[in-house]
C-alpha positions as CSV (number, residue, x, y, z in Angstrom):
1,X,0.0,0.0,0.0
2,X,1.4,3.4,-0.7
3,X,0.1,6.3,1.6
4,X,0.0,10.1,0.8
5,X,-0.1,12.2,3.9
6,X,-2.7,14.6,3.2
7,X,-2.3,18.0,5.9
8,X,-4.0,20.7,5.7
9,X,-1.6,22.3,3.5
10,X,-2.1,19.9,0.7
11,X,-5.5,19.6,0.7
12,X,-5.9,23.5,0.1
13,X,-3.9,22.9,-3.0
14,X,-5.7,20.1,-4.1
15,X,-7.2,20.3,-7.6
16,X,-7.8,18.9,-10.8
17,X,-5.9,19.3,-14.0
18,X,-6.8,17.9,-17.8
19,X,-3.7,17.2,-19.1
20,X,-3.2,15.7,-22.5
21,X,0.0,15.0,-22.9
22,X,-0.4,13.2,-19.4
23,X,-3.3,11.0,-21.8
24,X,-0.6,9.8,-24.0
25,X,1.8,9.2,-21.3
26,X,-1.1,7.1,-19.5
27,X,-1.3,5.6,-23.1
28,X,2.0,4.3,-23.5
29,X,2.2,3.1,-19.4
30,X,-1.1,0.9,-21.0
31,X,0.1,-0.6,-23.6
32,X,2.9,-2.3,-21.7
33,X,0.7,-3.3,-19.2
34,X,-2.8,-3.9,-20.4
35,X,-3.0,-7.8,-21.1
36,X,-6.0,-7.9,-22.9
37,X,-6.2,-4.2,-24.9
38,X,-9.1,-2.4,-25.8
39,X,-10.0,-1.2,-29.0
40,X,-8.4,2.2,-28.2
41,X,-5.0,0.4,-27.4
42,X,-5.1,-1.6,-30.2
43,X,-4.8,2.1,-31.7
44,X,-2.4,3.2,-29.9
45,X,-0.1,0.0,-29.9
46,X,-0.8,0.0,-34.0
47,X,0.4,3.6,-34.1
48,X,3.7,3.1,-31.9
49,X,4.2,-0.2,-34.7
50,X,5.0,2.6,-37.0
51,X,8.7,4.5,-38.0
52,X,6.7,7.2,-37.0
53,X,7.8,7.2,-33.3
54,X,10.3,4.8,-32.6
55,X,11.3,6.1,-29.0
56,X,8.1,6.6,-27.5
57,X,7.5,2.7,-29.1
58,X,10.9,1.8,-26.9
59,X,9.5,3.8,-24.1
60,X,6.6,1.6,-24.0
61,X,8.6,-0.9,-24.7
62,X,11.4,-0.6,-22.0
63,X,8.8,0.6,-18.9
64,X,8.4,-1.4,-16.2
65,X,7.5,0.9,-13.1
66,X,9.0,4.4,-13.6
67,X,7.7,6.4,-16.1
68,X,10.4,9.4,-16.6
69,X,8.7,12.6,-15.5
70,X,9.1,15.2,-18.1
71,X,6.3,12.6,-20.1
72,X,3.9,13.7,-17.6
73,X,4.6,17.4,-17.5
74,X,2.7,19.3,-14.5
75,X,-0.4,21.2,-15.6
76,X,0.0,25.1,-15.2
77,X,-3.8,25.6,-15.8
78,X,-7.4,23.3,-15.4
79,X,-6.8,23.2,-19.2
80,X,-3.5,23.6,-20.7
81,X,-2.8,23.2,-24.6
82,X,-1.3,20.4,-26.0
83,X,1.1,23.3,-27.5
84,X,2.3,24.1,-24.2
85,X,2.8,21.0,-22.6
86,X,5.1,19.9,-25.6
87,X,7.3,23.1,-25.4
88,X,7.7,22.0,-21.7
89,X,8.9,18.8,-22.8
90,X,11.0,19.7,-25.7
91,X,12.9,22.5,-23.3
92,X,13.2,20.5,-19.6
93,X,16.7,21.1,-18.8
94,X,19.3,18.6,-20.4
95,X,20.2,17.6,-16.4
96,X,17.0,16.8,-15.7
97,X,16.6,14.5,-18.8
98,X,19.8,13.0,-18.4
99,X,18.7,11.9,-14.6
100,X,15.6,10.6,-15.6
101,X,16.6,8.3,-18.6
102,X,19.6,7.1,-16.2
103,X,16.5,5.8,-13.4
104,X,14.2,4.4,-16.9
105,X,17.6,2.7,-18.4
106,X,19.8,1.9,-15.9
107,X,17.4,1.4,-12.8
108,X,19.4,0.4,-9.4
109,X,19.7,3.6,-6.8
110,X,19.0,5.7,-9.8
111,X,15.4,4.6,-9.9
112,X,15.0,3.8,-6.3
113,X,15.5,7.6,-5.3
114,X,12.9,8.9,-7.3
115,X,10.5,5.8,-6.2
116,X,11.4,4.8,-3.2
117,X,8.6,1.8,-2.8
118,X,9.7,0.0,-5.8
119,X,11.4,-3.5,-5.2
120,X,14.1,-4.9,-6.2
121,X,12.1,-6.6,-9.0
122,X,11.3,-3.1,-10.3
123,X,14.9,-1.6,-10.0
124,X,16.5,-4.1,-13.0
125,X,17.9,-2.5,-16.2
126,X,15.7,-2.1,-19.2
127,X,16.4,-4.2,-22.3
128,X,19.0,-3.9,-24.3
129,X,17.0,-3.7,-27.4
130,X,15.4,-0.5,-25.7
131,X,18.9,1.6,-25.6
132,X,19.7,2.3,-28.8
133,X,16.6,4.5,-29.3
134,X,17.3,6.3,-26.2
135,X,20.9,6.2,-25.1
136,X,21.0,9.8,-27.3
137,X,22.1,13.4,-26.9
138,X,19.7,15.2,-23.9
139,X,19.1,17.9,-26.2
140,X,18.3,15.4,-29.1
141,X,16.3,13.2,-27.3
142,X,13.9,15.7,-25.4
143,X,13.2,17.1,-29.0
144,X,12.5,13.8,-30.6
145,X,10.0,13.1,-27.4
146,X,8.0,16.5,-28.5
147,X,7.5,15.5,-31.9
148,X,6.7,12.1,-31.6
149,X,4.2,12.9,-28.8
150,X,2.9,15.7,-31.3
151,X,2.5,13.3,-34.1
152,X,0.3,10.3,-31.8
153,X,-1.5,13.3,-30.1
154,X,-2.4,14.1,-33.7
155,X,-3.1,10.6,-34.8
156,X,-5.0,9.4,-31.9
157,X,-6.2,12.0,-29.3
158,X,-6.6,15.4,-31.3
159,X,-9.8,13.8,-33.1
160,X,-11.9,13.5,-30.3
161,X,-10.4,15.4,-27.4
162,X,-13.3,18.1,-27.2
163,X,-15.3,14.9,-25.9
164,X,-13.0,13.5,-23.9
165,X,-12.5,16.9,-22.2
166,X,-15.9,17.0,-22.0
167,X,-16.2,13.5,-20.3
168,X,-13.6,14.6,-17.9
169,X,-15.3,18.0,-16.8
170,X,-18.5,16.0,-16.3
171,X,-16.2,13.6,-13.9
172,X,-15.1,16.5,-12.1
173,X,-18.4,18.0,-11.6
174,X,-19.7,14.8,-9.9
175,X,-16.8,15.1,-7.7
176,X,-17.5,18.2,-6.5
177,X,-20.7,17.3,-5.8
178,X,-19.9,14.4,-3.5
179,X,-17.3,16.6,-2.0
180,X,-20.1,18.8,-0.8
181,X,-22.3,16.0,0.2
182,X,-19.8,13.6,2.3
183,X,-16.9,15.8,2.6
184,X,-13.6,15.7,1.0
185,X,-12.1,12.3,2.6
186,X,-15.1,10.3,1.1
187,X,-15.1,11.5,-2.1
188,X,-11.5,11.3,-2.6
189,X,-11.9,7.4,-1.5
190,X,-14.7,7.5,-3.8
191,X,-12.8,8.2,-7.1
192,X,-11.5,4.3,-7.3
193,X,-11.9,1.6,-6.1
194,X,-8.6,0.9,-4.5
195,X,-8.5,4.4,-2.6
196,X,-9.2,4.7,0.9
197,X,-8.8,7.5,3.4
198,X,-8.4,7.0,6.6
199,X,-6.3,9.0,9.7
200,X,-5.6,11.9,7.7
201,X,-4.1,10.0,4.8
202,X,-5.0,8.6,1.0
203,X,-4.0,5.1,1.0
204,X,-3.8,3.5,-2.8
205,X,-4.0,-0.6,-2.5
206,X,-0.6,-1.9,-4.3
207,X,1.9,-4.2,-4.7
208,X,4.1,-1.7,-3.8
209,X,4.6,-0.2,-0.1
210,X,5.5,3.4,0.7
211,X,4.8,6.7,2.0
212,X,4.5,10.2,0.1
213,X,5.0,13.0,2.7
214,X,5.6,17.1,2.5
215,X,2.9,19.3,1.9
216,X,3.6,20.4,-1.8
217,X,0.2,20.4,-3.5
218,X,-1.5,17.8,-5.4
219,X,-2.9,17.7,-8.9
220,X,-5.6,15.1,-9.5
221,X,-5.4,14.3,-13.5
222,X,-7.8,11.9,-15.5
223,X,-7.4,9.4,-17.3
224,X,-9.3,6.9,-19.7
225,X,-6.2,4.5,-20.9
226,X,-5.3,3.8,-17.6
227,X,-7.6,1.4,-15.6
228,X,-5.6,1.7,-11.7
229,X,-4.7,4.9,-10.1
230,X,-1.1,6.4,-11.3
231,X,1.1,8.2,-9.3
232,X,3.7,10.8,-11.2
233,X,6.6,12.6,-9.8
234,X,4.7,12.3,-6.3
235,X,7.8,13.1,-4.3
236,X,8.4,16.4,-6.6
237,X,7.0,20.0,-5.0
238,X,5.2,21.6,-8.3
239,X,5.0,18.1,-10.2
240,X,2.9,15.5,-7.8
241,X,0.0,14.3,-9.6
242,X,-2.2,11.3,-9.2
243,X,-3.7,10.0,-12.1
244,X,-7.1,8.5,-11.6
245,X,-9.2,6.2,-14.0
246,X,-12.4,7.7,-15.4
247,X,-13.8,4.5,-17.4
248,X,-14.7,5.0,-21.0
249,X,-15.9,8.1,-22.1
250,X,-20.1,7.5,-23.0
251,X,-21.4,8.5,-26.4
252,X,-24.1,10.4,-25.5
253,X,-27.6,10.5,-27.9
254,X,-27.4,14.2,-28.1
255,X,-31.5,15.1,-27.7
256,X,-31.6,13.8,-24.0
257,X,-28.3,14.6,-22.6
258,X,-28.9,18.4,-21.9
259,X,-32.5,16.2,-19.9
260,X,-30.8,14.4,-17.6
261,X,-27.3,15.6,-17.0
262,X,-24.0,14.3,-17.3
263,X,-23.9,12.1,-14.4
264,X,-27.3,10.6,-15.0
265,X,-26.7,10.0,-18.7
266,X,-23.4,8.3,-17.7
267,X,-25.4,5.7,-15.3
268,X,-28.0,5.1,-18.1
269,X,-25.8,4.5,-20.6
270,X,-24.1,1.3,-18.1
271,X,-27.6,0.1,-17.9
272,X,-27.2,-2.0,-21.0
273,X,-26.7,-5.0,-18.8
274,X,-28.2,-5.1,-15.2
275,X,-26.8,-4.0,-12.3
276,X,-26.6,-3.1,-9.1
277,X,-26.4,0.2,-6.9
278,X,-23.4,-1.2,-5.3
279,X,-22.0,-2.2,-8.6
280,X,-22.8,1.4,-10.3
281,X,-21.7,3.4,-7.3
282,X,-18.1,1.4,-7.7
283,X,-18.1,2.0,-12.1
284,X,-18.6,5.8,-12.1
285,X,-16.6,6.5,-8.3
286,X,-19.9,7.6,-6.7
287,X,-21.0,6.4,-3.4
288,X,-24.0,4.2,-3.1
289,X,-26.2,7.2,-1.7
290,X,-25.5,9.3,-5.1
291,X,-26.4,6.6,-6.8
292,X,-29.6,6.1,-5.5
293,X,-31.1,9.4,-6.6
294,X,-30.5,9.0,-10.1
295,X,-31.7,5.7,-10.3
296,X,-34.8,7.1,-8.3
297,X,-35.1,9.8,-11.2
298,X,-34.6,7.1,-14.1
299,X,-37.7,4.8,-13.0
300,X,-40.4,7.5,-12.2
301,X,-39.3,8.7,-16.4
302,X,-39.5,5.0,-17.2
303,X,-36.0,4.8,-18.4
304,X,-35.0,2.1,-16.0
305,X,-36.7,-1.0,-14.4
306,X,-35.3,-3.4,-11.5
307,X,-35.7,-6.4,-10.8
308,X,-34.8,-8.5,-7.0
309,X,-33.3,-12.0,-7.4
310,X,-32.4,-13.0,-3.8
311,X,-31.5,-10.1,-2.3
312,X,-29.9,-8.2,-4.9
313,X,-31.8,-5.3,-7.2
314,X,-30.6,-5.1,-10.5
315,X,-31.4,-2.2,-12.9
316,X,-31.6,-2.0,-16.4
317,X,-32.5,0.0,-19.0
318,X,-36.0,0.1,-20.9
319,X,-37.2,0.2,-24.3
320,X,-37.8,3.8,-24.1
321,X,-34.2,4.4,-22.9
322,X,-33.2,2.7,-25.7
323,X,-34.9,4.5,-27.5
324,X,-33.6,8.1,-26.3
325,X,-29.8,7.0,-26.4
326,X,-29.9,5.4,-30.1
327,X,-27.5,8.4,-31.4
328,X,-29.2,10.8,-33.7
329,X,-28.6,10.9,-37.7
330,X,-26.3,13.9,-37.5
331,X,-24.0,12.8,-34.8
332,X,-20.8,11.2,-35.8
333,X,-18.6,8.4,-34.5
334,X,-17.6,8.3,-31.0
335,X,-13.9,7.7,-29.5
336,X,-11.5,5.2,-31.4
């Protein structure tokens, strides 16, 4: 389990960020891990297969647990540009880049300092087939990072990131709501599943065991590639963010959304196959007793019906829903 000490200093800096070239760093960190990839990182992984980017492709390929931090650049703004998070990478100091492709390539103490609850397991050296593409000039290789994260941003996020943004802002929103509902502990431990707050501290279930002190604030980012709660540059004062899992951005039939809202849409639109509060509360990061409202809502319009087998409800979605979420003829393709 890692712990981050939350004080009173760092929760008055908490906030959340959008941050997309933080999406295509959670894209690569997917593709070497994701077993079974969806759609989306079948896109991704076929657009690293290309001569197109051949060190983010040995990026992927070489990461194990440490993910150098100038791919995750800190967010200045709610909403930065893609513009000026590239620039950021392309001009972090040549130190800096030297220090963190020593900890990706050569792991050992390098590694261990900047991630101090890795294991021996996670301090090894990256593959040989890995170096060439990286073992570079700094200057060189910060450069060649910016434009081959230019080129897959333009390939596979650009397209649709005015939904995705969208998606994410609706995330936020729901946050905020259970913030002011059950407090700020709760609704941080409801964001995912393996979050938990408890004495003053945000505990993330892992493999891994450690502790994240200081006060230096925190920047909450979302994420769709990623499916388990990230941690970048934690330990760094004006860097520490925690990446947390937003599920898959809904494609919403456009004449009811403005209806019922982004948070009840989102729940209709999981109602395709039956299920529980419990089991929606834990899907969208809600507590049970959000939940229960909207589903409230969603059966007195006839959009959702439940049934009891034992003593579980299940909710699904009717005919009429159905109905009202079959996209209209002008609206295009969702998310690849």
């Amino acid at each position: 389990m890692i712990r981050l000490h939350m004080p009173a200093e760092r929760l008055a800096g908490l906030r959340w960020a959008v941050s997309p070239v933080g999406e295509l760093a959670a894209a690569l960190v997917a593709v070497a891990e994701a077993p079974a990839p969806t759609p989306a990182l079948r896109r991704i992984r076929h657009l690293l297969s290309s001569d197109r980017v051949p060190t983010l492709a040995a990026v992927a390929r070489g990461y194990t647990a440490y993910l150098p931090e100038l791919l995750t650049p800190a967010p200045g703004a709610s909403r930065p540009s893609v513009e000026d998070q590239l620039h950021a990478v392309a001009t972090t100091p040549t130190r800096t880049v030297g220090t963190q492709f020593t900890a990706f390539l050569a792991g050992g103490r390098a590694r261990g300092d900047r991630c101090p609850w890795l294991r021996d397991g996670q301090l090894g050296r990256a593959e040989e087939r890995v170096r060439p593409r990286i073992e570079i000039g700094e200057s060189e290789l910060r450069e060649r990072l910016a434009r081959e994260l230019h080129w897959l941003w333009s390939k596979a996020m650009a397209p649709q990131w005015a939904e995705t943004t969208a998606h994410f802002e609706g995330c936020v929103e729901r946050h905020g709501a259970v913030v002011a509902r059950e407090g700020l502990g709760a609704a941080l431990a409801a964001l995912h599943s393996t979050l938990r707050w408890q004495d003053g501290t945000l505990q993330v279930a892992s493999a891994y065991d450690g502790e994240v002190g200081g006060t230096h604030p925190l920047t909450l980012i979302p994420t769709l590639f990623l499916d388990r709660v990230g941690l970048h540059a934690p330990l760094r004062r004006g860097q520490a963010q925690l990446a947390v899992p937003m599920g898959t951005a809904p494609h919403p039939g456009p004449r009811i959304a403005p209806v019922l809202g982004a948070t009840r849409l989102a729940i209709l639109h999981s109602l395709a196959e039956p299920r529980t509060t419990t089991a929606l509360a834990a899907l969208h990061h809600l507590a049970p007793a959000t939940v229960s409202p909207h589903l409230s809502r969603l059966l007195a319009a006839d959009l959702v019906h439940r049934t009891r087998t034992g003593r579980h409800v299940h909710y699904h979605h009717t005919a009429r829903a159905r109905a009202f979420l079959r996209p209209s003829p002008e609206s295009g393709p969702g998310p690849v």
